[in-house]
C-alpha positions in Angstrom: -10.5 -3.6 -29.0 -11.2 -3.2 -25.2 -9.8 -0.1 -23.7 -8.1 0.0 -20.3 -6.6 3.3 -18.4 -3.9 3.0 -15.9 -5.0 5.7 -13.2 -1.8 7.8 -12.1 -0.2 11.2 -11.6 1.1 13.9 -13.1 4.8 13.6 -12.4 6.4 10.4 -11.9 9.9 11.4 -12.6 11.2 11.0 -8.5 9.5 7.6 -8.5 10.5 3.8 -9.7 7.5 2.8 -12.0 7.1 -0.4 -13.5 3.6 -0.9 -14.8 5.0 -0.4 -18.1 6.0 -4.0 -18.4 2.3 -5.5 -18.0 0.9 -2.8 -21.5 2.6 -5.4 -24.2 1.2 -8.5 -22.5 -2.2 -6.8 -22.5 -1.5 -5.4 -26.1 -1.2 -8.8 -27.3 -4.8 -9.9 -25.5 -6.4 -7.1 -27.1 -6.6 -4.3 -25.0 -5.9 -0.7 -25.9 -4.0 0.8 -22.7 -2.7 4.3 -22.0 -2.2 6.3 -18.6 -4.3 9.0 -17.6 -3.4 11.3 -14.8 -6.2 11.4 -11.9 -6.2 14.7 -11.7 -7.3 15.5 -15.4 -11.0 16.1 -14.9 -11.6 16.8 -18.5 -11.0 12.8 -18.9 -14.3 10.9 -20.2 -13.9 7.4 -18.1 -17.1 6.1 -20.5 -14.3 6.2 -23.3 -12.9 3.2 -21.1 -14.2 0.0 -20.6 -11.8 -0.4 -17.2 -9.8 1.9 -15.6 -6.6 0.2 -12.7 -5.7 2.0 -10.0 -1.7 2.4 -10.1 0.8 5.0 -9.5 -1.6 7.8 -8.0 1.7 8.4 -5.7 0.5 12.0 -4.4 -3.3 10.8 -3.5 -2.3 11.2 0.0 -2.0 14.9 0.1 -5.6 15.3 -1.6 -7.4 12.8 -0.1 -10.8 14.1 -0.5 -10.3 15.3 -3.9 -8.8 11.5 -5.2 -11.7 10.0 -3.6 -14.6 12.0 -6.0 -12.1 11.1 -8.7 -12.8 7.2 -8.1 -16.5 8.0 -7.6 -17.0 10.0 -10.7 -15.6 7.1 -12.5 -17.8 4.6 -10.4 -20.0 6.0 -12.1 -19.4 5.9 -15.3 -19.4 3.2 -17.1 -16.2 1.8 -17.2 -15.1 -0.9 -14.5 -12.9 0.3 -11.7 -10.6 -2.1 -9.9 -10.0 -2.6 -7.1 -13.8 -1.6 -6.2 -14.7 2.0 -5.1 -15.9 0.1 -1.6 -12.9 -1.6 -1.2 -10.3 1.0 -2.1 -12.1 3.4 0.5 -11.7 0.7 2.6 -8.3 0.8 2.7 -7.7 4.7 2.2 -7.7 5.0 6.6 -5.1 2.3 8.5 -8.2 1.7 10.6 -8.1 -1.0 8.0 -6.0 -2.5 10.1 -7.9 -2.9 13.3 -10.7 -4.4 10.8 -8.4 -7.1 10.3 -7.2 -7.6 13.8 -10.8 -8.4 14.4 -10.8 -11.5 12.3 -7.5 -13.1 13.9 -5.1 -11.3 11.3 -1.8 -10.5 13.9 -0.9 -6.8 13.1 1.9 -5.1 14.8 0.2 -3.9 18.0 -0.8 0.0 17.2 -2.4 2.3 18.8 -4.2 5.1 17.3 -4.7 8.6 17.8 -6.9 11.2 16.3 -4.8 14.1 17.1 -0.8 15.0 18.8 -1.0 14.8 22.3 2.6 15.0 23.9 1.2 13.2 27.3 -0.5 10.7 24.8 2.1 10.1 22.8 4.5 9.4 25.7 2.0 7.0 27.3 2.1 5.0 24.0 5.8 3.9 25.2 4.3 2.6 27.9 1.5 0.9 26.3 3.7 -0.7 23.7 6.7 -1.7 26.0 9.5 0.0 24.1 12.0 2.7 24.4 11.3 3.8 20.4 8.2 4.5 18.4 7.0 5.3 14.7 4.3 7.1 13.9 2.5 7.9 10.6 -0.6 9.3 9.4 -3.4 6.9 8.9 -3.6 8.2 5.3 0.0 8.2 3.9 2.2 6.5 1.3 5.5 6.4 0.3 6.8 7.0 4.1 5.5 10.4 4.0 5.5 12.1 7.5 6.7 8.6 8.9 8.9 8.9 12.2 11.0 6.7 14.3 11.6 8.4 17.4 13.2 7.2 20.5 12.0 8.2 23.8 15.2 10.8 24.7 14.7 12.4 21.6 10.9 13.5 22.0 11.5 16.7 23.7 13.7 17.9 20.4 11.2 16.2 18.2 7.8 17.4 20.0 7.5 20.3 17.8 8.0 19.1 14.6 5.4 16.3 15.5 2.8 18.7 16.8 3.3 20.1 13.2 3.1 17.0 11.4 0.1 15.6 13.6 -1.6 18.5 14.6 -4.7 17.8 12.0 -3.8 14.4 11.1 -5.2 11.4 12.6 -2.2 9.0 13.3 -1.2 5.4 14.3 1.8 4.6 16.7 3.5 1.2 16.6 6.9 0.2 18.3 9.8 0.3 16.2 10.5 -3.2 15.2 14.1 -3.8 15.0 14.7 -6.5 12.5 13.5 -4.1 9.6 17.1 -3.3 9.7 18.3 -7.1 9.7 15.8 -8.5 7.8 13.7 -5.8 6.1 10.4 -6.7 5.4 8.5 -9.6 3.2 6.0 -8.1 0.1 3.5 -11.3 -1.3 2.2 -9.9 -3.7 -2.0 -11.9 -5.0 -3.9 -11.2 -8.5 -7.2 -12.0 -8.0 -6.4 -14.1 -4.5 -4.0 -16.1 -6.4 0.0 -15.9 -5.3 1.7 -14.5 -7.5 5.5 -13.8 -6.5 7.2 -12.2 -3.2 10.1 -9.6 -2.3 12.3 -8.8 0.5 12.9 -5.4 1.0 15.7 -3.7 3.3 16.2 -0.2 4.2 19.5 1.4 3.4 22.1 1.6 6.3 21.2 3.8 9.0 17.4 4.7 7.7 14.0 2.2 8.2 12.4 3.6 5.5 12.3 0.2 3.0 11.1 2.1 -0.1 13.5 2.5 -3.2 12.8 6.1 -3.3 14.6 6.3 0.1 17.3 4.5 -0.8 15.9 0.5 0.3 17.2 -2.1 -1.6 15.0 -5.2 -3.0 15.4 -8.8 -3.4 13.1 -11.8 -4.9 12.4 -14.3 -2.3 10.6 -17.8 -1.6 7.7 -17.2 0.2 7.4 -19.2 3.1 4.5 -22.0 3.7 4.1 -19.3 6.9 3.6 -16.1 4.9 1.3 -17.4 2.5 -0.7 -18.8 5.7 -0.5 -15.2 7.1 -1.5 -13.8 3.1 -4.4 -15.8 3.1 -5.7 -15.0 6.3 -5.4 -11.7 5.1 -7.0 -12.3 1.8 -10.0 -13.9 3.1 -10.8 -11.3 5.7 -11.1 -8.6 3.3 -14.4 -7.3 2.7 -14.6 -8.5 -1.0 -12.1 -10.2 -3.6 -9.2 -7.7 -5.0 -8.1 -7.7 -8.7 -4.7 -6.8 -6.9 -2.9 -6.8 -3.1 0.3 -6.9 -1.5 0.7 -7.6 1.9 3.4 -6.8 3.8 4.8 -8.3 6.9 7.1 -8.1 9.5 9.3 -11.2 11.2 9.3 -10.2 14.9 9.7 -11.9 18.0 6.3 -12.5 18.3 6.0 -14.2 14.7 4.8 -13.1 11.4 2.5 -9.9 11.6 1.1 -7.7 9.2 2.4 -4.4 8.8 0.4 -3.0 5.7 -1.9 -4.2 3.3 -2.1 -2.4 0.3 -4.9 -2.4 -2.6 -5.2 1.3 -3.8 -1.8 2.2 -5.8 1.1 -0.3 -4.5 3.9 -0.6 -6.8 3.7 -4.4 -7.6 7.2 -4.6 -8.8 6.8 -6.7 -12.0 11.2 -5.7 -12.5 11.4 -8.6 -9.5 9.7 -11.4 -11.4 10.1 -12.0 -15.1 6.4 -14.0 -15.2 4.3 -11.4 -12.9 3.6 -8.7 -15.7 2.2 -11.3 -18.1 0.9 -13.0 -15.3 -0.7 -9.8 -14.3 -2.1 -8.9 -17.4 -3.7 -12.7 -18.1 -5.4 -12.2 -14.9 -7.0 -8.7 -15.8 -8.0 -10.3 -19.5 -9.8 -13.4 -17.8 -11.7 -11.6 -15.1 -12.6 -9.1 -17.1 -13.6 -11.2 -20.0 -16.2 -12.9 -17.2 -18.2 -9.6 -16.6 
């Protein structure tokens, strides 16, 4: 029987999780699965023939620490997915100029290795708005994400001095149909479509995250997201066992506010095929090696 680990955290008890519902489906193809915590260094990855990347939801605050966790199983002898190269990759929103590069729209961002109050008002400016967010270039989950509108900066300075005085940060304009409209989640195993979601921040918040109160719904992907999803796709700097993209309606069209390929949630609860679906994909690549 093959043996697969689902990488994740200690405590998972504030936190929707649904990678549960892909272990049965993999059960049934063979496959021995369990969670292990990435912070248990007395864990033998050999003991694994692959070890998936999922709910390492606190990775964020030690990113050094997570990173020579995924190398230490790199190199052992189990298969990590998505790749070491690729994950680190994606660990910095620098990703996201990467992209922008090679024609993929992104909101426009600008980015900032430290708080700079003259900066950081110039970036109104910059971007034409009236209202900002900012968030680190290593985050998840919302963490130390702000909206702030230019009259409240003087009351805000200071707790964003805190918050970005040693973190590199990106600033975007606030994009106001994330209230309206939310935004769109296509999620690809192995660069095939697999499903999509809406998702829509409670009222009075932009935070579109369950664990701040956002709602989801299944949608149709349109023929203009999945045009956007593949441009994505093949831009990246090699294929991922797993991705969801996430993108924002705006004025200015479709554009790409995240893409993530470390630990997104892949929300299997919003599509009764995509754990099985999930799980066949993970058999048959695997089964190729």
């Amino acid at each position: 029987m093959k043996r697969c680990a689902f990488l994740s955290t200690n405590n998972l008890e504030d936190f929707y999780v649904y990678d549960d519902m892909v272990k049965p489906f993999l059960t049934r193809l063979g496959w021995d699965v369990q969670d292990v915590s990435w912070h248990d260094k007395a864990v033998n990855y050999d003991e694994f023939d692959l070890i998936i990347v999922r709910s390492t939801w606190d990775y964020q605050a030690h990113a050094e620490n997570f990173l020579a966790c995924l190398e230490r199983i790199n190199a052992s002898s189990a298969r990590l997915e998505n790749s070491l190269d690729l994950m680190r990759w994606n660990l910095s929103k620098c990703y996201l100029r990467s992209l922008h590069s090679k024609g993929v729209p992104i909101l426009p961002s600008v980015w900032h290795d430290q708080f700079n109050l003259e900066a950081f008002k110039a970036c109104y400016t910059s971007l034409q708005t009236d209202e900002l967010v900012i968030k680190p270039l290593v985050s998840a989950n919302a963490d130390y994400t702000y909206r702030v509108h230019f009259e409240q900066l003087e009351d805000m300075h200071e707790e964003l001095e805190n918050a970005f005085s040693y973190r590199a940060f990106m600033v975007q304009a606030y994009e106001h149909s994330i209230e309206q409209v939310g935004e769109y989640s296509l999620f690809y195993f192995d660069h095939q479509f697999s499903h999509a979601i809406q998702k829509k921040p409670k009222v009075g918040d932009f935070r579109v995250q369950e664990e701040h109160g956002g709602e989801l719904f299944s949608t149709a992907a349109t023929k203009a997201m999945r045009q956007l999803a593949r441009l994505v796709l093949d831009a990246l700097p090699e294929r991922a066992l797993y991705a969801r993209i996430d993108m924002l309606d705006t004025d200015r069209g479709l554009e790409i506010i995240e893409v993530e390929l470390i630990e997104p949630s892949l929300y299997f609860n919003m599509d009764n095929a995509s754990a099985e679906r999930f799980a066949k994909v993970i058999n048959n690549k695997y089964s190729k090696q």
